[in-house]
N, C-alpha and C positions, 0 to 999 in steps of 0.2 A: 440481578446485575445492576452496576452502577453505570449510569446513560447518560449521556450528554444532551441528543439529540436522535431525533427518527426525523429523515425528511424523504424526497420524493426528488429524483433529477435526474440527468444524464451522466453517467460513468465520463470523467475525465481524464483516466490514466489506464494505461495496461490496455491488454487486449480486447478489451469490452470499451473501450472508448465510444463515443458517443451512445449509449446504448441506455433505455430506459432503467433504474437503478434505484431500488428501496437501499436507503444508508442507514446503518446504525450504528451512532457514533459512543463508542465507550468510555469512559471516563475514566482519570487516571494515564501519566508516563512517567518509564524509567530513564526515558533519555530526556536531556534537556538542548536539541539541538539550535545554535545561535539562531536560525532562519526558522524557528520553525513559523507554517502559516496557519496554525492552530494550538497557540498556546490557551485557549478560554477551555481545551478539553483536560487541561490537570486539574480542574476540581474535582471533588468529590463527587458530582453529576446529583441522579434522583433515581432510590432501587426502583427499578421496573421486573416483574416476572417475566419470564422465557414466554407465557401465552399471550399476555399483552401486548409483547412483541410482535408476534405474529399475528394479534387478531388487527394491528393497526398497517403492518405490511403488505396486508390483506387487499386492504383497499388501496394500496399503489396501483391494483393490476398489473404488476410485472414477477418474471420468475427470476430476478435477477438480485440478487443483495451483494452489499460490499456492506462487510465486517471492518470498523477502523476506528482512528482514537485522537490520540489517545495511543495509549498501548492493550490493543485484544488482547493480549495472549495472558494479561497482567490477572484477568478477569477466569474465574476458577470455571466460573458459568458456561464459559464459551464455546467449549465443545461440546454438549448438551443441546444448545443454542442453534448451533451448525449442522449438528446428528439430526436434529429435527427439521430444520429447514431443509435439510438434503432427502430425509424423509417423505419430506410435503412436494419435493418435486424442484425446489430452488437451485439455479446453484449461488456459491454466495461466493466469493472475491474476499481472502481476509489479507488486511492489509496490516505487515508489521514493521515494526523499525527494525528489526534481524538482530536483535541483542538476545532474543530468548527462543527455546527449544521450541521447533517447528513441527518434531517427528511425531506427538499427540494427533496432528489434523490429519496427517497424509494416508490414512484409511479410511475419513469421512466422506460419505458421498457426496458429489456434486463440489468440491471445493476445486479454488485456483489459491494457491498462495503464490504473493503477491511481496517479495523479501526486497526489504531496504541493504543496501551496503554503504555506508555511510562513510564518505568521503571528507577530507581535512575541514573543508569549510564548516561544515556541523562542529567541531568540536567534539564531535562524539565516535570517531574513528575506531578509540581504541574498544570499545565497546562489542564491535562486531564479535556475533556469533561462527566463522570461519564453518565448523560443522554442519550449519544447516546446509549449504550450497553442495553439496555434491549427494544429496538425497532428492533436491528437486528434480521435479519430475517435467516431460518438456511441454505440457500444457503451465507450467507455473510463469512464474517472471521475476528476473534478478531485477532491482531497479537501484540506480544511482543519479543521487541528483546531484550537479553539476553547474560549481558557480565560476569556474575559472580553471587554468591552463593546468594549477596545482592540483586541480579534483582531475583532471582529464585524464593526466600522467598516474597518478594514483587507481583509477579505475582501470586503467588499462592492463598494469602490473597485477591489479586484484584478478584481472580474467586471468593473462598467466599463469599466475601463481595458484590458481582456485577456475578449473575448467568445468564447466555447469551445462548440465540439459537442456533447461530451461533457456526461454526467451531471454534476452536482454535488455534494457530499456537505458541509453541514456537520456535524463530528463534535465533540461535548463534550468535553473532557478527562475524564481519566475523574477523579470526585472534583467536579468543577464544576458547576453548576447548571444541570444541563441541561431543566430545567424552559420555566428563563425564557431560555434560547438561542432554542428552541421559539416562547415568547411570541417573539421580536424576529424570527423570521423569519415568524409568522405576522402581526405587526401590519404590516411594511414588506412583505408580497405577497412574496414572495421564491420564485423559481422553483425551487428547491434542497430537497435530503431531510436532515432531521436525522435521524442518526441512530448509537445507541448501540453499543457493542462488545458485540457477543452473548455472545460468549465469556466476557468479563468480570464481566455480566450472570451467565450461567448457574453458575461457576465461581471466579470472582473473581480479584485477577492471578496467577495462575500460569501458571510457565513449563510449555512444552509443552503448552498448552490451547489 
């Protein structure tokens, strides 16, 4: 597989938030979203084998891995990866931008997927894969991040229009008002969790955090 990074930290998003967290960070994306906060993972990375993976996850001490990039899913290896780690007792969090076929993982053991729907401020709107979202399952998590009034409106029509199992996650950009996101999902009732990058929060952006 082509790697970016193996580090060691707390889960900052989704359901596992604050939670002890072996990351493997994949290298390579097909999106090029305006915001994104890890463009250093569109290189090429460094081949790493599937066992040296695990023998270095090893020593996090945690059963917990998030799969992310990067684009996972870009990565041929990745189900192999995840089969095994599910295998060993993990479960692993793979985190995608939702532009590619999700239905490979959803028999792996121990997995959450963890689906981007990518809202106007990305630029990468039209991209969305529409079809993953009604196979998620309600341990998974739709996630939309949200820099303004135009993502707000837009994600709300995507629930409508596309009603999902799964969690929901509105998430602030980070840098954005995430105050008054808050207000607008608390005035319109909104069934959905906002909620902040812990990581980001505890740390602020750094890589490997």
């Amino acid at each position: 597989m082509r790697i970016i990074e193996v580090f060691h930290s707390v889960q900052g998003e989704g359901p596992l938030t604050g939670v002890r967290t072996s990351f493997i960070r994949t290298a390579r994306c097909n999106l090029r979203c305006v915001w994104c906060d890890t463009p250093y993972s569109f290189g090429p990375g460094t081949e790493r084998s599937i066992p040296s993976l695990l023998r270095e996850i090893r020593g996090h001490r945690t059963r917990n891995v998030c799969l992310t990039g990067g684009e996972p899913l870009l990565q041929r290896e990745s189900v192999d990866l995840v089969q095994r780690l599910g295998g060993a007792g993990y479960t692993t969090v793979i985190e995608t931008g939702g532009s590619l076929d999700v239905h490979p993982y959803l028999a792996l053991p121990g997995v959450v997927l963890s689906v981007d729907v990518k809202c106007p401020s990305s630029q990468m709107e039209k991209r969305n894969r529409w079809e993953n979202l009604p196979v998620l399952r309600v341990t998974d998590v739709v996630k939309f991040v949200i820099k303004d009034r135009r993502d707000y409106l837009y994600a709300k029509r995507a629930l409508r229009g596309h009603p999902v199992a799964a969690q929901v996650v509105f998430q602030p950009l980070w840098g954005s008002d995430a105050g008054q996101l808050a207000d607008w999902v608390l005035r319109d009732r909104l069934d959905v969790r906002t909620m902040l990058q812990e990581h980001k929060v505890l740390w602020g952006d750094v890589r490997g955090r």
